[in-house]
C-alpha positions in Angstrom: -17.8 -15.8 39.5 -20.8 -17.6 38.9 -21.3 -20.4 35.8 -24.0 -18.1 33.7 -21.5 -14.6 34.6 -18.5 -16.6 32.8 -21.2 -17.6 30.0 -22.2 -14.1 29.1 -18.3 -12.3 29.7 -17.5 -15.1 27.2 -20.6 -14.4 24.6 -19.1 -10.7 25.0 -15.9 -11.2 24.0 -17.0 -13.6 21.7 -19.2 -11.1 20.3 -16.2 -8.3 20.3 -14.1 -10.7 18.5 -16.9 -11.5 15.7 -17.3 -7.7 15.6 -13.7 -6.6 14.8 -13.0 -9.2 11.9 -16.4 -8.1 10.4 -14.9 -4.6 10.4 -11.2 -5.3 9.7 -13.1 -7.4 6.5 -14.9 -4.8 5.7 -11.8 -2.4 5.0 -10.4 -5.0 3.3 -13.3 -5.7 0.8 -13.1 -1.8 0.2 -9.4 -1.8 -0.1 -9.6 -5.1 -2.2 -12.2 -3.0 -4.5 -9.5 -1.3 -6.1 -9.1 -0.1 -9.8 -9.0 2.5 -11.4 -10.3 3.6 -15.0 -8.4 6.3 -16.2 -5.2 5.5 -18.4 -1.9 6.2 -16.4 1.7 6.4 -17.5 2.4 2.8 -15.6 0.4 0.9 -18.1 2.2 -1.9 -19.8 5.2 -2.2 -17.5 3.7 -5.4 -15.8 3.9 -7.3 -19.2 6.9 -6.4 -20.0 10.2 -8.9 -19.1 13.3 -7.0 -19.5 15.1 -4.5 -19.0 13.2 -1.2 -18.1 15.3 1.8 -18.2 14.7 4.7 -15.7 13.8 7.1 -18.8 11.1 5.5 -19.3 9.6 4.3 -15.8 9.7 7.8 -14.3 6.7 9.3 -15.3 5.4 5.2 -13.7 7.2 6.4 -10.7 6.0 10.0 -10.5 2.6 9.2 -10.8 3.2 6.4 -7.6 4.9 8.7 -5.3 2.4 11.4 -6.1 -0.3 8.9 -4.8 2.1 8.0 -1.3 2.5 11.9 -1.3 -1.8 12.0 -1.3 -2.1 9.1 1.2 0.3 10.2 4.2 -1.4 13.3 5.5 -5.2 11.8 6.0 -3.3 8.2 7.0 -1.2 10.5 9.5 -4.5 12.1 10.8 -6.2 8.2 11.2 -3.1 7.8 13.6 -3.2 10.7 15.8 -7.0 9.9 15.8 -8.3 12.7 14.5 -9.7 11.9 11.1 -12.8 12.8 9.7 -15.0 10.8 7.7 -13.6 12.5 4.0 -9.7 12.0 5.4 -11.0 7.6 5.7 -12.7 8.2 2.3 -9.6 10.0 0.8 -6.8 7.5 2.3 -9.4 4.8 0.8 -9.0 6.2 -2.9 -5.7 7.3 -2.6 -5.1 3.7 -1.6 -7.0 2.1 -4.2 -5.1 4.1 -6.6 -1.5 2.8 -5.6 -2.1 -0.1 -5.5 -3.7 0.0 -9.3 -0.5 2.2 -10.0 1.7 -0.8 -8.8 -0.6 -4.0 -10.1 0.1 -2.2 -13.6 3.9 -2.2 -12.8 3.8 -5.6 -12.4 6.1 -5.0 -9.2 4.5 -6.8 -6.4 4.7 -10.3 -8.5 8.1 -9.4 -9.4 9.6 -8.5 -6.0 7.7 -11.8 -4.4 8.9 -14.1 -7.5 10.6 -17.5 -6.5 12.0 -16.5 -10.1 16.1 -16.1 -9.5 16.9 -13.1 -11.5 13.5 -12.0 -12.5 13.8 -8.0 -10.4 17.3 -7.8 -12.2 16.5 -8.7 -15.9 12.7 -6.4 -15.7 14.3 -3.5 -13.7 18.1 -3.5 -14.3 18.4 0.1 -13.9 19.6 0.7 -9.5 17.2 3.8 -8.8 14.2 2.1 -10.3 14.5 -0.8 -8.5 15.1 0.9 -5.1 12.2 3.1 -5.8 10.1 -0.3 -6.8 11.2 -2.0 -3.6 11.2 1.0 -1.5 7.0 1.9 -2.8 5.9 -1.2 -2.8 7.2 -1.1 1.1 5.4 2.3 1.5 2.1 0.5 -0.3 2.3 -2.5 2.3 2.8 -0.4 5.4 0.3 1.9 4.6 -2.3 -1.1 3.9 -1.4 -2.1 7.5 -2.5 1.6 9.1 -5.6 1.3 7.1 -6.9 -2.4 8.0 -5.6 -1.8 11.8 -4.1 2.0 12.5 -1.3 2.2 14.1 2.2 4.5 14.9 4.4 1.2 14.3 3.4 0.7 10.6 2.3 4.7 9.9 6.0 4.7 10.7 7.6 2.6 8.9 5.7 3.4 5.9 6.7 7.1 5.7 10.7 5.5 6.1 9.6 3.7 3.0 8.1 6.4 1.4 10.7 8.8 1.8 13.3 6.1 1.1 11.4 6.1 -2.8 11.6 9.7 -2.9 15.2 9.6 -2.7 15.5 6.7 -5.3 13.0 8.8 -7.5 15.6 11.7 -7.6 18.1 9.5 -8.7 15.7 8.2 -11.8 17.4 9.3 -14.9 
């Protein structure tokens, strides 16, 4: 191969490289762009320090595994690679909205805490925790098939996301 061929095979991957972190930022600015407006029973829960029962927290938790129940089928469809533009857009918002859902639990500080103790004093109660753990889980996963699709994390999101619906059951 000659000197200039290397050059330009180079400047093409080069410029392939450059190209795909531009695009995997750009989900991640949209996925970043998160929030949501409207009031939602999981306000409040991220200031609070102990002892949440389940009687309380499972309207929270309906509310998040209605939104992993709204972001599986287009997410699934990403996979197989057969989305269309509106099932991107609606895995986008259905994302946005989880992890609004779980920033107003407070859950995702909590279960990454360096704090000894701090998931057992907030959420005492056995379901609630296994649903927190097991969504927030789902919520990470999911975030992976959006930035980069794939079967591996489409996978082990939906283990995670049926894992919460079991726990939710269990919410008393």
């Amino acid at each position: 191969m000659q000197h200039w061929e290397l050059e330009a095979s180079h400047t093409a991957d080069t410029r392939d490289v450059i190209a795909r972190g531009i695009a995997l930022l750009a989900v991640l600015v949209i996925i970043a762009g998160c929030g949501t407006d409207e009031p939602t029973a999981c306000e409040g829960f991220a200031a609070r320090k102990l002892a949440i029962t389940g009687a309380e927290y499972r309207g929270c938790a309906g509310e998040i595994l209605a939104t992993l129940d709204s972001i599986e089928p287009p997410l699934r469809e990403i996979v197989a690679e057969r989305a269309s533009d509106e099932d991107r857009s609606t895995a986008c918002r259905a994302y946005r909205t989880l992890r609004a859902l779980i920033r107003q639990t407070g859950i995702e500080d909590d279960y990454r805490s360096m704090r000894p103790g701090t998931v057992i004093m907030k959420w005492p109660n056995g379901p609630v925790s296994s649903f927190n753990s097991a969504a927030f889980n789902a919520s990470v996963q999911y975030m992976a098939v959006l930035a980069y699709p794939n079967r591996d994390n489409f996978a082990q999101g939906v283990r995670a996301h049926d894992d919460a619906r079991r726990s939710y059951n269990h919410i008393r």
